[in-house]
C-alpha positions as CSV (number, residue, x, y, z in Angstrom):
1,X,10.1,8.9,3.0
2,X,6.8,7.1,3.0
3,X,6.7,7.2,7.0
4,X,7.7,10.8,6.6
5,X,4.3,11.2,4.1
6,X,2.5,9.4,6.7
7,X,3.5,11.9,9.2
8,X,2.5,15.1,7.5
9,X,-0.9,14.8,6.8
10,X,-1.5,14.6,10.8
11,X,0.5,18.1,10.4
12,X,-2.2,19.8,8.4
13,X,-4.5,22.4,9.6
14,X,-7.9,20.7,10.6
15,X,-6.4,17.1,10.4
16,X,-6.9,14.4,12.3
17,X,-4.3,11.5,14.0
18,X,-5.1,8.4,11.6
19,X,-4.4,10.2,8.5
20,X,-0.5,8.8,9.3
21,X,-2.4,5.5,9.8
22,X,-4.1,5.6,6.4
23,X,-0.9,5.9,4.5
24,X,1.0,3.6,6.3
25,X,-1.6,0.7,6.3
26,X,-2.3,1.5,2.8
27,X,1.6,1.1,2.3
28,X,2.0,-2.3,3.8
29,X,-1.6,-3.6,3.2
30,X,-1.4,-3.3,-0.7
31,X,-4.8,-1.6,-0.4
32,X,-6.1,-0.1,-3.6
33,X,-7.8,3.2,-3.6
34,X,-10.9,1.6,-3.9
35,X,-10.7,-0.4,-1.3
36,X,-9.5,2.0,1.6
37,X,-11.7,4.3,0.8
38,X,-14.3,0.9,1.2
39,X,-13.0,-0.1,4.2
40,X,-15.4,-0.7,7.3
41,X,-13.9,-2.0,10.7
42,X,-15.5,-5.2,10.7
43,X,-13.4,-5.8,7.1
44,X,-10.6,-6.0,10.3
45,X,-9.0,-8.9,12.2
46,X,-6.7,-6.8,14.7
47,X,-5.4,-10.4,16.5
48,X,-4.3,-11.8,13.3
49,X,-3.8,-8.9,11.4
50,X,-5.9,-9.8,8.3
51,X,-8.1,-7.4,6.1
52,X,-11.1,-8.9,4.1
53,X,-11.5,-6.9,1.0
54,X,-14.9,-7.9,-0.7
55,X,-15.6,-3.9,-1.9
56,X,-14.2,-1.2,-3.6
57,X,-15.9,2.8,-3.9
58,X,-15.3,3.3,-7.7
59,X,-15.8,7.3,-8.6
60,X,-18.0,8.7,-11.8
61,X,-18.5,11.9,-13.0
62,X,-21.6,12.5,-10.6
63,X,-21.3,9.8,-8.1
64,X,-19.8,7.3,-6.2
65,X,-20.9,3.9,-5.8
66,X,-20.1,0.8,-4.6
67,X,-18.7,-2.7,-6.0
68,X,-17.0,-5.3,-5.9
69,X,-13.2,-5.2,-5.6
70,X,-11.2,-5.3,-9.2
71,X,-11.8,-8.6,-10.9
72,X,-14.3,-9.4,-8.8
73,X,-12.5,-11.1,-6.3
74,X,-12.5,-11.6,-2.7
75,X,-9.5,-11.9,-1.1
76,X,-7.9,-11.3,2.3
77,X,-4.6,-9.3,2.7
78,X,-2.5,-8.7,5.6
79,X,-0.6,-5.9,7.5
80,X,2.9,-6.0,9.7
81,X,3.2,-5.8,13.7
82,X,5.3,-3.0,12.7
83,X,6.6,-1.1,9.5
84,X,10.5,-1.5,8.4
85,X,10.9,2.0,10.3
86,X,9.4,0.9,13.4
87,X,6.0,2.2,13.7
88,X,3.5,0.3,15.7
89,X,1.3,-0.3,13.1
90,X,-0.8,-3.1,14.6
91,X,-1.5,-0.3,18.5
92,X,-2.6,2.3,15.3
93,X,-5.1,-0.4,14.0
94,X,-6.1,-1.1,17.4
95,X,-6.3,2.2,18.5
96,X,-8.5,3.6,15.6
97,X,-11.1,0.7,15.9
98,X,-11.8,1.3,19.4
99,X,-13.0,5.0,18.2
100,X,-15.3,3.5,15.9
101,X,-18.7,1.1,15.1
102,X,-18.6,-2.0,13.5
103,X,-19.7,-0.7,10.3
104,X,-18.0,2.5,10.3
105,X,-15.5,3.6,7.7
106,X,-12.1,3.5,8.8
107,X,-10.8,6.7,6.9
108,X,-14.2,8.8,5.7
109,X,-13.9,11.9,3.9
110,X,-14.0,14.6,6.1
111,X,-17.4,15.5,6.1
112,X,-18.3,11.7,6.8
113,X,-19.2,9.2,3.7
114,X,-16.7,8.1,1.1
115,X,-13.4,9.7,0.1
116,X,-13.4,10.8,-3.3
117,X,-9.8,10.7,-4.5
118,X,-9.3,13.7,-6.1
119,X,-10.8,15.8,-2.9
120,X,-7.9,13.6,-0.8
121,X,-5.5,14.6,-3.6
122,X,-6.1,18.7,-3.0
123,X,-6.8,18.2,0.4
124,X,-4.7,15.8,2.2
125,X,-2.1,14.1,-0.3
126,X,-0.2,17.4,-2.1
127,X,0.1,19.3,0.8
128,X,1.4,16.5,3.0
129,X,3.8,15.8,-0.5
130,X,4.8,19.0,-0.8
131,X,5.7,19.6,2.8
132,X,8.3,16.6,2.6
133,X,9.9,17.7,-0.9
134,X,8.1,14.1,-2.7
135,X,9.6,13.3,-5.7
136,X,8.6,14.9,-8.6
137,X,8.6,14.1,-12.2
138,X,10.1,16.5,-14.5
139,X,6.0,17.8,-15.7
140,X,6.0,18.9,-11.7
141,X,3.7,15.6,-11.2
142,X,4.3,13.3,-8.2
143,X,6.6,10.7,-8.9
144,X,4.6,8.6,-6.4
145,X,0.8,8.7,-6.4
146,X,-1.2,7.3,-4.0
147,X,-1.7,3.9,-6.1
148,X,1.7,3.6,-5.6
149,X,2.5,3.2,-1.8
150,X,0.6,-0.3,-3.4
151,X,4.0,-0.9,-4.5
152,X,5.9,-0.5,-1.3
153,X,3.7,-3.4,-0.3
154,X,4.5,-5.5,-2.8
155,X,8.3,-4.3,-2.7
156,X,8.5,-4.7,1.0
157,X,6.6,-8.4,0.7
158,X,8.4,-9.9,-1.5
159,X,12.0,-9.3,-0.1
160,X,10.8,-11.0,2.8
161,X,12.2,-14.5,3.0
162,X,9.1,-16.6,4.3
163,X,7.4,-15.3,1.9
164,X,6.8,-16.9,-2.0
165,X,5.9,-15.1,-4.8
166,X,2.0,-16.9,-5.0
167,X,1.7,-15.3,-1.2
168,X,2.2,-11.9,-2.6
169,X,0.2,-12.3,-5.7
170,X,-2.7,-13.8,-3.3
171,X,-2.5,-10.8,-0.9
172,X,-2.3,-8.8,-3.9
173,X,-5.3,-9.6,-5.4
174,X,-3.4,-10.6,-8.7
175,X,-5.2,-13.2,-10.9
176,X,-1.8,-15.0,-11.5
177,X,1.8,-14.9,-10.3
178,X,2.6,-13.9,-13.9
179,X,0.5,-10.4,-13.2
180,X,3.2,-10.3,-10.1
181,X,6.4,-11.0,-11.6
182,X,5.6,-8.5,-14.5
183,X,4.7,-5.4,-12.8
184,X,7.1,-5.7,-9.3
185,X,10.2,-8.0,-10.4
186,X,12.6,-6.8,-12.8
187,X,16.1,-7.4,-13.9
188,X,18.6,-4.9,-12.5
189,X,21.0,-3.2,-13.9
190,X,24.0,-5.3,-12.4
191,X,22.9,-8.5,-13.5
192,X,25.7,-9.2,-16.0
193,X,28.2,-8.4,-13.6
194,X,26.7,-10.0,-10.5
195,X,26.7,-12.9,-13.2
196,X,30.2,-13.0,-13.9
197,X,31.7,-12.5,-10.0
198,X,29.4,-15.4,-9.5
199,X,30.5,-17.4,-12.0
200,X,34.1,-16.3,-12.8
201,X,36.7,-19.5,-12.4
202,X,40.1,-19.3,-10.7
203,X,43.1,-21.9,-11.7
204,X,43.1,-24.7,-14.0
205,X,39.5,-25.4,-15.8
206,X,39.2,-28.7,-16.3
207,X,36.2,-30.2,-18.3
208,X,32.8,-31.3,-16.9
């Protein structure tokens, strides 16, 4: 479903290709809002893959302004060759950085400048939702916001074997591995019988 969000948005009226690109790297980046709406093409290592987040757009009442990312940290986070579904999602980087300067914004607002997130909401994000039949909560809210493909990231990295939990906290931008475990790894519901299949004996049990 999220590569079926990422496709809809390029379906819009007055749209434009990378809007399927800003979901997806968004979705296996771990970018906050902040950030991607931040996000300049230098911030961009296409050959390795690697995005240096060092900035966040934060949005007041009146303005927007920039600072530094939550906590204040730097850190540098990284995207896939390609998504779980097959989407070349390092020829989309590619691709959208030759259209652009150095210090251009990867995914403006439509009239140029920042994205404010609750223009992208109206604009880009409920439409696209809608189109695709998103989950909704039972209040008619989106069961999954635009924070949230955060959490495909995070769900995606850490079922990855090479990976360790401190590598997804790091691309993460969590201040501990605690912060990780808490919010993304949870107990499931089968854990008591996935415990006893593992650990049921057959024949004589003898002591240890």
């Amino acid at each position: 479903m999220v590569h079926a969000l990422a496709h809809a948005p390029a379906q819009l009226p007055c749209s434009v290709w990378w809007r399927e690109l800003e979901i997806l790297l968004v979705a296996y980046s771990g970018l906050r809002w902040g950030e991607h709406a931040a996000l300049t093409a230098d911030r961009i290592d296409p050959t390795r893959r690697r995005i240096t987040v060092d900035r966040q757009v934060i949005e007041t009442r009146s303005s927007l302004k920039l600072t530094l990312p939550k906590g204040r940290r730097r850190r540098v986070t990284m995207y896939p060759a390609a998504t779980p579904g097959g989407v070349d999602l390092a020829a989309l980087v590619e691709k959208r950085l030759a259209e652009i300067a150095p210090d251009d914004l990867v995914f403006p607002a439509p009239m140029g400048g920042w994205a404010r997130r609750s223009n992208y909401g109206r604009i880009i994000w409920d439409p696209a939702a809608t189109s695709i039949d998103w989950p909704q909560k039972s209040d008619g809210r989106w069961a999954w916001t635009f924070h949230l493909l955060r959490h495909v990231f995070a769900t995606w990295a850490l079922n990855q074997p090479d990976l360790r939990l401190e590598d997804v906290a790091r691309l993460l931008g969590h201040s501990s591995t605690r912060v990780t475990q808490d919010i993304y790894i949870h107990v499931a519901d089968d854990l008591y019988e996935r415990f006893s299949a593992a650990t049921e004996q057959n024949g004589d049990l003898r002591p240890v």
